[in-house]
C-alpha positions in Angstrom: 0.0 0.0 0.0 1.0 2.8 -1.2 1.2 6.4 1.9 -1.4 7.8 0.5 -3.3 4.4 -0.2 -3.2 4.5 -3.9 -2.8 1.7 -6.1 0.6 1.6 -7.8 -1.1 2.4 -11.2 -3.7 5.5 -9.7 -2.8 9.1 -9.9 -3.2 11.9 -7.1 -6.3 13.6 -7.4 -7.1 16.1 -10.0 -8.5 19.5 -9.3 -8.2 22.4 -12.1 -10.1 25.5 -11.0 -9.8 27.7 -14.5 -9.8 32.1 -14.0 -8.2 31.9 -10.6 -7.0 34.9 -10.7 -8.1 38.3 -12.1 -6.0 40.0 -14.8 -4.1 37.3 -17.2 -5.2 36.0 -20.1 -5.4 32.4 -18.8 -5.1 31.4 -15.5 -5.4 28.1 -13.4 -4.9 26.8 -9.9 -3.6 22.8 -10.7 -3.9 20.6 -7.9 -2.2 17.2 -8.2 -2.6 15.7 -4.7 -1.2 18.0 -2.6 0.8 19.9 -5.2 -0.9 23.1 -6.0 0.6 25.1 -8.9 -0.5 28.8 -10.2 -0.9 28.6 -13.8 -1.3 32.3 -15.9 -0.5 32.9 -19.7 0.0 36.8 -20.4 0.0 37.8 -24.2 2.4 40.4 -25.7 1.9 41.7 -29.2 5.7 41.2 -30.0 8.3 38.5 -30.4 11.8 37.8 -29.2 14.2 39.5 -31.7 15.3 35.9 -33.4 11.3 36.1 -34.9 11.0 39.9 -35.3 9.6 39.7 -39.1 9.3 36.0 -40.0 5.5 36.4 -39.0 5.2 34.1 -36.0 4.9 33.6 -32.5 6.7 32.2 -29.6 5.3 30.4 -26.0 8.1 30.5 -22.8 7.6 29.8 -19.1 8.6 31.1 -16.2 8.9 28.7 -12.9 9.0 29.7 -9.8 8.8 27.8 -6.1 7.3 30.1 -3.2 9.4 30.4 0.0 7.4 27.9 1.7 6.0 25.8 -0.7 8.4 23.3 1.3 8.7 22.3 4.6 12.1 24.3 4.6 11.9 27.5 3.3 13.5 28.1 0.2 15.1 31.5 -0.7 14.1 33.1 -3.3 16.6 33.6 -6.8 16.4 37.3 -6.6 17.9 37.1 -3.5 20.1 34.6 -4.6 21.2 36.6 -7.3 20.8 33.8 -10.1 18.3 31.2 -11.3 19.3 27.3 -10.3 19.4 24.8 -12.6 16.4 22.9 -12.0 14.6 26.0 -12.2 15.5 26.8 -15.8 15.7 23.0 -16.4 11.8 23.0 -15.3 11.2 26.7 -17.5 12.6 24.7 -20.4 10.6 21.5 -20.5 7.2 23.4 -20.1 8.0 25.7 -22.3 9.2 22.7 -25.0 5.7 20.8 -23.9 3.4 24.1 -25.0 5.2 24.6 -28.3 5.2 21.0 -29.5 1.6 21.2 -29.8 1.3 25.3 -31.1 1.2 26.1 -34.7 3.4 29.3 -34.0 2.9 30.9 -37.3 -1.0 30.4 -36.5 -0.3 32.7 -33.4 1.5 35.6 -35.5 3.6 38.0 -33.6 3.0 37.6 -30.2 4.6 36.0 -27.7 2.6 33.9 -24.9 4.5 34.0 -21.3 3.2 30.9 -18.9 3.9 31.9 -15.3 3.9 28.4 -13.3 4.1 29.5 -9.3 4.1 26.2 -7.3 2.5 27.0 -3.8 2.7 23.6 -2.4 5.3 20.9 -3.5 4.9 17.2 -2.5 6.6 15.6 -5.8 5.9 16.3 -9.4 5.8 19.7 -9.5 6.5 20.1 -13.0 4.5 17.7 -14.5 1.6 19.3 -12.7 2.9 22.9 -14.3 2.9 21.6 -17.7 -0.7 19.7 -17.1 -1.8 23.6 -15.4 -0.4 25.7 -18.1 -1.7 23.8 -20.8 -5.5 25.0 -19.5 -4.2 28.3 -18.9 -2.6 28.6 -22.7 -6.4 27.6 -24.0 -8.0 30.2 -22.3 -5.8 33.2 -23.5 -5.5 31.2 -26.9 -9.5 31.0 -27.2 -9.7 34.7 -25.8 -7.6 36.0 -28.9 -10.0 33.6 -31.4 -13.3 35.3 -29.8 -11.9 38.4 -30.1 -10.4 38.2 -33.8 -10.7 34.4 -34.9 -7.3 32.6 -36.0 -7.6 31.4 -40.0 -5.8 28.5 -38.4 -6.9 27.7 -35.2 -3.2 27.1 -33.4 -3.7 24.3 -30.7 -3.3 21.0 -32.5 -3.5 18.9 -29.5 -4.0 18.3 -25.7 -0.2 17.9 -24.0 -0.1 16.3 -20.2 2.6 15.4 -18.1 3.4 12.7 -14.9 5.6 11.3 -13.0 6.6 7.3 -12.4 9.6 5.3 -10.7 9.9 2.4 -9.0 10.0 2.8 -5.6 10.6 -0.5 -3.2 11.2 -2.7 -6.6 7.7 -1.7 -7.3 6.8 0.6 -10.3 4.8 3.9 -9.3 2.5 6.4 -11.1 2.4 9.8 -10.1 4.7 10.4 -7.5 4.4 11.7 -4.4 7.4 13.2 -2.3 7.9 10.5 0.1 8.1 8.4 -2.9 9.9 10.2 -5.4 12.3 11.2 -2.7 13.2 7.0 -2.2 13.0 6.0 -5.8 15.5 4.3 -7.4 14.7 5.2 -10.8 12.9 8.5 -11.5 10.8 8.7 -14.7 9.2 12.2 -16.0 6.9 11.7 -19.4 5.3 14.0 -21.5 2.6 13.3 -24.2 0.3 14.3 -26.2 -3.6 13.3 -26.1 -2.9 11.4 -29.6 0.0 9.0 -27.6 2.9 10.9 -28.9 5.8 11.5 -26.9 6.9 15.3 -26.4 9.9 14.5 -23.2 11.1 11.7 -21.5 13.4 12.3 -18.5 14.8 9.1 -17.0 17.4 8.3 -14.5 18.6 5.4 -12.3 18.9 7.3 -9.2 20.1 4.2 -7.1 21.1 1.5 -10.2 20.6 0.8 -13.9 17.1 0.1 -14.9 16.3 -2.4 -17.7 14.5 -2.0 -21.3 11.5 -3.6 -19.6 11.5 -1.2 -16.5 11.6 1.3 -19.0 8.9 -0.5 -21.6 6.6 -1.1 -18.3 6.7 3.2 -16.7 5.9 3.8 -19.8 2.9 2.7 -20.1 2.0 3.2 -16.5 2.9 7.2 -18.0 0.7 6.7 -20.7 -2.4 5.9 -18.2 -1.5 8.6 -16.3 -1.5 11.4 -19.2 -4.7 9.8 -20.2 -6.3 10.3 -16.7 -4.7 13.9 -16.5 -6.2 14.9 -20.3 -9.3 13.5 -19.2 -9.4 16.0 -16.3 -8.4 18.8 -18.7 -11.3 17.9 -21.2 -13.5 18.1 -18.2 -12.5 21.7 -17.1 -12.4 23.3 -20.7 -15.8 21.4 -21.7 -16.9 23.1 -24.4 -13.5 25.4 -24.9 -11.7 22.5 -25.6 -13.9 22.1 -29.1 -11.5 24.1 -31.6 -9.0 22.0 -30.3 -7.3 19.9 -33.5 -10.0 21.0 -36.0 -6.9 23.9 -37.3 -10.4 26.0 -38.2 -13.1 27.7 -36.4 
C-alpha cells in the first residue's frame, strides 16, 4: 500500500479551477494531490528579436517555487542573485511541452508567457505545471480567437505530463514526495492526447534500470497522461472544441 493508499497504477487527485485569478489571459490553480501550482498565460503583441519579421509567435515559461511551498523555506533567486538549474531546467521543458503542440505561425507575432508558481510541492511539481499551463494557454488562446478568430486555429493537440519510478522494486505512477524522494529510478513523461511523446526524463537514481523497466513506466505514464487529459477535457468542456480542427 501505497502512503497515500493508492494503487501503484492511480494518480493523485485532479482539481483544475480555470480564471483563478483576475488580470491574465489564462489562469489556473492545478492541484495534483497536494501539489498546487498557479498557472497564468499573459500575451504580448511582439516576439523575441530571433522572430521579429518572419510572421510568427513564440510560447516561454517562467517557474517559480514560493518560499514555503516546502517544509524548509526556500530562498528566493532574486535574493540569490541567479536562477538554479532545475529552475531553468523546469522553465525549459514546459516551455518545450506548449510549443510541440502550437502552430506558432498560427499565433502571428505575439509571444505567450506561462507563469507556473508552485504554492505547495509534494513531488511532481513540473508535470503538474505543464498539465496547469496547458488549460491556462487555452484560455488566452481562445480569448484571442473570440476576439479576432485565427484562419488556423493554433492548438493541435492536448499535451499532459506525470511522473513514475519504481520505488521499493515496485513501479509507481504519479509520485508523491515521500516516494519520489526513495525511488531508485525516476521517470518524468510528457505526451500528447494522440499517444505521442513530447519528453522523457529518465534516471537510475540508485542502479541501472532495464529495457522492460523502461517499456513497463511507460505505459504506467501513458495511463496517467490519459487520466490527467481527461481532467483537462472536463475543465475546458466546451473550450476545448476548436481543439485539432486547425479551423473555427
Amino acid at each position: 500500500m501505497r502512503v497515500d493508499g493508492r494503487k501503484c497504477n492511480q494518480i493523485r487527485p485532479v482539481k483544475i479551477t480555470r480564471n483563478y485569478t483576475k488580470y491574465a489571459e489564462g489562469s489556473v490553480l492545478m492541484e495534483n494531490g497536494d501539489t498546487k501550482v498557479i498557472c497564468t498565460a499573459s500575451i504580448e503583441d511582439k516576439v523575441p528579436p530571433f522572430l521579429k519579421g518572419k510572421g510568427e509567435g513564440w510560447i516561454t515559461c517562467e517557474y517559480n517555487m514560493i518560499p514555503r511551498a516546502t517544509q524548509v523555506r526556500k530562498a528566493r533567486d532574486i535574493n540569490r542573485g541567479r536562477i538554479d538549474g532545475r529552475t531553468m531546467e523546469i522553465q525549459r521543458i514546459i516551455g518545450r511541452a506548449l510549443r510541440s503542440i502550437v502552430d506558432l505561425k498560427a499565433i502571428g507575432e505575439k509571444t505567450i508567457w506561462v507563469d507556473c508558481d508552485v504554492i505547495q510541492a509534494d513531488g511532481g511539481t513540473r508535470t503538474a505545471s505543464i498539465s496547469g499551463a496547458f488549460v491556462a494557454l487555452v484560455d488566452a488562446v481562445n480569448k484571442l480567437h473570440k476576439q479576432n478568430p485565427f484562419t488556423i486555429y493554433p492548438i493541435r493537440d492536448f499535451v499532459s505530463a506525470v511522473s513514475v519510478g519504481i520505488v521499493n522494486d515496485t513501479r509507481m505512477l504519479d509520485l508523491c514526495y515521500l516516494e519520489d524522494s526513495r525511488a531508485k529510478v525516476d521517470m518524468n513523461v510528457v505526451m500528447t492526447d494522440s499517444g505521442e511523446f513530447v519528453e522523457i526524463q529518465g534516471t537510475g537514481e540508485q542502479n541501472p534500470f532495464t529495457r522492460e523497466d523502461l517499456k513497463e513506466l511507460l505505459a504506467l505514464a501513458e495511463k496517467g497522461i490519459k487520466s490527467m487529459i481527461s481532467a483537462q477535457k472536463d475543465s475546458l468542456k466546451m473550450d476545448s472544441l476548436w481543439i485539432g480542427t486547425g479551423g473555427e
